[in-house]
DRENZA-553964 format. One record per atom (N, C-alpha, C, O): x, y, z; residue in one letter. Coordinates in steps of 0.2 Angstrom, whole numbers, padded with zeros to 4 digits, always signed. Layout:
<atoms>
XYZA
...
</atoms>
This chain:
<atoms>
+0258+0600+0569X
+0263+0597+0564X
+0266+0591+0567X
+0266+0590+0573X
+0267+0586+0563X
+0268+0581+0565X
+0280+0579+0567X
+0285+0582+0565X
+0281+0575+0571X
+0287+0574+0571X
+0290+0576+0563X
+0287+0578+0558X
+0295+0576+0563X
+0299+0575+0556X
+0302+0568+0555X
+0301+0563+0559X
+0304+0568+0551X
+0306+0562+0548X
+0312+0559+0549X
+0317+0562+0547X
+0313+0553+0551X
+0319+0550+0550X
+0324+0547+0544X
+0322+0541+0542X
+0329+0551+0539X
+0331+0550+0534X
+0338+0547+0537X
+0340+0547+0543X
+0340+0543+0530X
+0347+0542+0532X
+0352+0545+0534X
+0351+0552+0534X
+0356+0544+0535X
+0363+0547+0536X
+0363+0551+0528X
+0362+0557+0527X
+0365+0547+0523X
+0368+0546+0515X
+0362+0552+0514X
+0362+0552+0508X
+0356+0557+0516X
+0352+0560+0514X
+0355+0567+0515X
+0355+0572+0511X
+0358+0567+0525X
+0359+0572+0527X
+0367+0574+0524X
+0368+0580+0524X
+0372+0571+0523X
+0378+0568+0520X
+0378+0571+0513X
+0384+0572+0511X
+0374+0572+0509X
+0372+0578+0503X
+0372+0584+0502X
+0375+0588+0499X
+0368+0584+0509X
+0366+0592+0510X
+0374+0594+0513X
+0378+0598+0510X
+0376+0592+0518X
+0382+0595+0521X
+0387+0596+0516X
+0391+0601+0516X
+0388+0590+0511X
+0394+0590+0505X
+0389+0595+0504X
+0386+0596+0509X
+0388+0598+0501X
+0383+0604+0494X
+0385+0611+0498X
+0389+0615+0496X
+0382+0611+0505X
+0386+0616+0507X
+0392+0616+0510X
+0393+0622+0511X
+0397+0613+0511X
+0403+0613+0512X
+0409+0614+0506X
+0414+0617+0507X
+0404+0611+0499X
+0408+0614+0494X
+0406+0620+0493X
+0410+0623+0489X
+0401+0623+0494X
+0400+0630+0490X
+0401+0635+0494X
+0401+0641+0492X
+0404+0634+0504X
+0408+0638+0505X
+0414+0637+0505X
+0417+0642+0508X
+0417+0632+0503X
+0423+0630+0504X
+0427+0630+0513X
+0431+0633+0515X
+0423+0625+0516X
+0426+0627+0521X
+0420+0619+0524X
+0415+0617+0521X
+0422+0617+0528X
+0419+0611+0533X
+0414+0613+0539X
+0416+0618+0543X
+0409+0611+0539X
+0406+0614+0543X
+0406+0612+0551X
+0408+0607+0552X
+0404+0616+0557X
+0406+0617+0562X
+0400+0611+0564X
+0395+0611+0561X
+0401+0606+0571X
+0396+0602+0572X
+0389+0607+0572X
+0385+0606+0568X
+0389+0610+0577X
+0384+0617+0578X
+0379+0618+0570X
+0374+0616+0569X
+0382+0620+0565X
+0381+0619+0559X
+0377+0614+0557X
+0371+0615+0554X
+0380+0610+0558X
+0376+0602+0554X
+0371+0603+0558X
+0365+0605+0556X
+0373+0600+0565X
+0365+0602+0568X
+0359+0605+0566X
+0353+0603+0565X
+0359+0611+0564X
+0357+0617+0562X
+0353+0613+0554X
+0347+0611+0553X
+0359+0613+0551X
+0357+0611+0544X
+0353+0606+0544X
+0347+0608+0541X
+0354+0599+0547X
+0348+0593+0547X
+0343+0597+0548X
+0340+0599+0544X
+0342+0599+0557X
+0335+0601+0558X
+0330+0605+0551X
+0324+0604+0550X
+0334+0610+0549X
+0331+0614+0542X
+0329+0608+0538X
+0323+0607+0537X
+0332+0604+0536X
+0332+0600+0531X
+0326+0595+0531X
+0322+0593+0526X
+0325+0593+0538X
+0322+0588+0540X
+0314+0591+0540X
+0309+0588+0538X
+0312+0599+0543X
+0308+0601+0545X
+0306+0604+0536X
+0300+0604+0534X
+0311+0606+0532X
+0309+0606+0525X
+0304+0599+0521X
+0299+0599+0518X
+0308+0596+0523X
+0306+0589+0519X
+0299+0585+0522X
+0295+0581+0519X
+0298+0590+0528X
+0289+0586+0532X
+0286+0595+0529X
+0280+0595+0527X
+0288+0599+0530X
+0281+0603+0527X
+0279+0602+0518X
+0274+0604+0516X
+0284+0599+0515X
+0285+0597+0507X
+0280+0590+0508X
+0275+0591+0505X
+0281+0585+0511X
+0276+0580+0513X
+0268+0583+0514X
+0264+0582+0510X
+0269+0587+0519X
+0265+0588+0521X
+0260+0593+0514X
+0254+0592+0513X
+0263+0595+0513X
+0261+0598+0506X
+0257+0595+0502X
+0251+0596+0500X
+0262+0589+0498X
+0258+0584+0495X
+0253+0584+0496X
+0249+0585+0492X
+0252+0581+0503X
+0249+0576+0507X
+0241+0583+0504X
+0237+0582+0500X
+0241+0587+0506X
+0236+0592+0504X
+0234+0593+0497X
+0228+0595+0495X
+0237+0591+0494X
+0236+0592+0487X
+0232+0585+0485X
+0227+0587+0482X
+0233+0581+0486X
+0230+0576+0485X
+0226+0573+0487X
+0223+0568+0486X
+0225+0577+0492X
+0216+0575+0495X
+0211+0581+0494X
+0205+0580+0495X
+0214+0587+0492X
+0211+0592+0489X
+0206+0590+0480X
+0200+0592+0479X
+0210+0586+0476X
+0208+0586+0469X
+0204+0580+0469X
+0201+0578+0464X
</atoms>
C-alpha cells in the first residue's frame, strides 16, 4: 500500500466538526490524531479502489 494522502487542513476540520457535534464534546488531541489517520487511511484504500475498478472494465 502506498503512503496516504496529504489533504488539507479544511478536509480534516469536517471530519473533526462532524464528530464533535454529534458527541457534543471537543475532541482530545490524541483523538484527532486518531481520527485524521482513519480518515486519511480511509480515503487511499477508496482511491485505491477506484483505481481497480477502472483498470478492471
Amino acid at each position: 500500500m502506498n503512503e496516504p494522502f496529504n489533504y488539507s487542513d479544511i478536509s480534516y476540520n469536517e471530519v473533526i466538526f462532524y464528530l464533535e457535534s454529534k458527541w457534543g464534546r471537543q475532541l482530545s488531541d490524541h483523538e484527532r490524531k486518531v481520527l485524521i489517520e482513519g480518515y486519511r487511511f480511509g480515503r487511499l484504500v477508496e482511491a485505491e479502489n477506484e483505481i481497480k475498478i477502472l483498470f478492471t472494465e
